[in-house]
matplotlib code that plots the C-alpha trace (Angstrom):
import matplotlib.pyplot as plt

x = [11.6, 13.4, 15.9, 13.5, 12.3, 15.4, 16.7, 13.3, 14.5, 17.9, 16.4, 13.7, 16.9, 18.8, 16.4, 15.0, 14.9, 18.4, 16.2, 13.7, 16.6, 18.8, 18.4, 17.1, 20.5, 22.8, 24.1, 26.2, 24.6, 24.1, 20.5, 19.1, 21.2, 18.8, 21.2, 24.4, 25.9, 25.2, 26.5, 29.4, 29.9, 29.5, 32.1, 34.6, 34.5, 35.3, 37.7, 39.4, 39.2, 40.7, 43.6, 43.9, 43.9, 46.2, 49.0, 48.3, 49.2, 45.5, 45.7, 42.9, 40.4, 41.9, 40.9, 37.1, 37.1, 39.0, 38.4, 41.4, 41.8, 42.1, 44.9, 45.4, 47.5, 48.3, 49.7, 52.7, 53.5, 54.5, 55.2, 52.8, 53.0, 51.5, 51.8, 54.0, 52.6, 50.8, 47.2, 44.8, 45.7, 49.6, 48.5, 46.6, 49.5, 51.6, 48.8, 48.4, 51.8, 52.7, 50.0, 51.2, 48.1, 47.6, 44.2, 41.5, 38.3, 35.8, 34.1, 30.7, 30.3, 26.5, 27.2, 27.1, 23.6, 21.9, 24.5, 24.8, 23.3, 22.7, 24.5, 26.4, 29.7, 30.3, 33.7, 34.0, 36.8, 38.9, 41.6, 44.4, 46.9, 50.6, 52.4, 55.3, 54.7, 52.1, 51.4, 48.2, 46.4, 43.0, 42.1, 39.4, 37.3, 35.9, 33.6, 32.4, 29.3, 30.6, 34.7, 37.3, 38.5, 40.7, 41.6, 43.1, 44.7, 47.0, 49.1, 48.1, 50.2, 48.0, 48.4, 46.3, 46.1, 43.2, 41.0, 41.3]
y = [18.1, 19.9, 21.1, 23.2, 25.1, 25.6, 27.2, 29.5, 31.8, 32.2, 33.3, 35.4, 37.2, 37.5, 39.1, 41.4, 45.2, 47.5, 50.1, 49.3, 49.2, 52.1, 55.7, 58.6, 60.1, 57.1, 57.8, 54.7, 52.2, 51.9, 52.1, 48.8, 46.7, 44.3, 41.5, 41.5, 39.4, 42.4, 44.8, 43.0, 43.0, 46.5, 47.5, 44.7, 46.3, 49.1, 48.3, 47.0, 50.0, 51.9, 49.8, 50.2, 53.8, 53.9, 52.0, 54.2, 57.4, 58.6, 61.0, 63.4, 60.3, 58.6, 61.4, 61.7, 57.6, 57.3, 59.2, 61.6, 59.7, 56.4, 54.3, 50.4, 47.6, 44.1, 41.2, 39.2, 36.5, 38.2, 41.7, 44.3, 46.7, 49.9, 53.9, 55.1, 58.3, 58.7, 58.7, 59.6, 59.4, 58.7, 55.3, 54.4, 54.3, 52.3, 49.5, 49.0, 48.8, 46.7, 44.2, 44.2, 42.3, 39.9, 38.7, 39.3, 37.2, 39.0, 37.2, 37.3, 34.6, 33.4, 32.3, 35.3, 37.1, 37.0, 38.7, 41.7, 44.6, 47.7, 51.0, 53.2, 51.3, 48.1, 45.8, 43.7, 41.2, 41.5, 38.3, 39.9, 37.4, 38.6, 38.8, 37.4, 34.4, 32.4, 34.6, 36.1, 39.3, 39.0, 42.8, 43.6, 47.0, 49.0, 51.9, 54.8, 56.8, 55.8, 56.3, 53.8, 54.6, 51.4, 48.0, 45.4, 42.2, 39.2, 37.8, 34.0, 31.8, 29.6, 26.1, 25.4, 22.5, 21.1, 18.3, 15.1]
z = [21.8, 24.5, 23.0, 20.8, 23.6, 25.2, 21.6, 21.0, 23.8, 22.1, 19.0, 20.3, 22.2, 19.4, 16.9, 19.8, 17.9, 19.7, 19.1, 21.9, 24.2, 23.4, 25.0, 21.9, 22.5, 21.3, 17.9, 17.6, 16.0, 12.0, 10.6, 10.6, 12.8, 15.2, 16.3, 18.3, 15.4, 13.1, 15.2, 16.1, 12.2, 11.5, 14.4, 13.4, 9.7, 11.3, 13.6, 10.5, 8.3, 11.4, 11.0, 7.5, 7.7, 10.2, 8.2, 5.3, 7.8, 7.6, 10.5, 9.4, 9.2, 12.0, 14.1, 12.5, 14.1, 17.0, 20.5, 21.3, 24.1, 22.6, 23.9, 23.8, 25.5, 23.7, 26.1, 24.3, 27.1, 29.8, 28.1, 27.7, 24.8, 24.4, 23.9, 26.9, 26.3, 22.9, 22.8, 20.1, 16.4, 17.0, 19.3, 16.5, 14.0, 16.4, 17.1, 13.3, 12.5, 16.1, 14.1, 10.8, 9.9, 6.5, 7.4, 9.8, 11.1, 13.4, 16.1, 17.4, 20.2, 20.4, 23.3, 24.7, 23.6, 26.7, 28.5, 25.8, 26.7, 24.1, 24.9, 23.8, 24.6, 21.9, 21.9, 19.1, 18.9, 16.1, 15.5, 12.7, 11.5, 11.4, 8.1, 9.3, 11.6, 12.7, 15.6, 16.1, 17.5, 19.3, 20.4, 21.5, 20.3, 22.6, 20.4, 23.0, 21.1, 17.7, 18.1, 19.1, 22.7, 23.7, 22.5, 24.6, 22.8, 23.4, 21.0, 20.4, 18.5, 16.0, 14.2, 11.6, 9.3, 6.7, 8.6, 6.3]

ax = plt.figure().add_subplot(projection="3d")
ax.plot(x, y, z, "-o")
ax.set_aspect("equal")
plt.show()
């Protein structure tokens, strides 16, 4: 029976309206969304699409979704690789093409909901699976009033297998 109560607060938390905790200004969340597990969906779809975009060479709706000064840094071991000095649009071709990505998973830790606050400032982690190896890319989103500004990401290496 305790462990009923303890879980109540969790979901009372997590179904609690963003609405009631956002300022009138903050354009960044989509019509409906109440739950950080929604959000976290709607901004991993679109982290995604921005990566899409930017393999295809988008750069006139790259710019409508990313900040101009968007910039990002992915750890691999003990390198670090980033735009030296492109920001905006051109370091948003580079990060999709430094991940090459076949697949994707988004992930929304529950753990986490009473920590989240509501602003205008969302990350979303995004985990992309390389096409070539069986490395992978957790980045991390970081959406400023609706555009990307940064994403920060290590390069994991994953073994998977079918539990028997």
């Amino acid at each position: 029976m305790k462990s009923a109560w303890v879980l109540l607060p969790v979901l009372l938390l997590s179904t609690h309206s963003v609405a009631q905790s956002l300022s009138p200004g903050c354009k960044m969340l989509a019509e409906g969304r109440s739950s950080p597990a929604e959000i976290d969906r709607f901004y991993g779809d679109k982290a995604v699409d921005i990566i899409r975009i930017g393999l295809a060479g988008d750069k006139t709706t790259l710019g409508n979704l990313i900040a101009s000064g968007f910039s990002y840094t992915i750890q691999d071991a003990d390198n670090f690789f980033g735009p030296r000095s492109d920001t905006g649009v051109p370091a948003a071709i580079r990060l999709a093409e430094y991940l090459e990505p076949k697949g994707y998973r988004i992930s929304s830790p529950l753990t986490l909901l009473l920590q989240r606050k509501y602003t205008c400032i969302w990350t979303v982690t995004v985990v992309f699976e390389k096409a070539h190896n069986r490395d992978a890319v957790a980045a991390d989103f970081t959406f400023t009033d609706d555009k990307l500004s940064q994403v920060v990401g290590r390069t994991m290496v994953e073994f998977r297998d079918d539990l028997h």
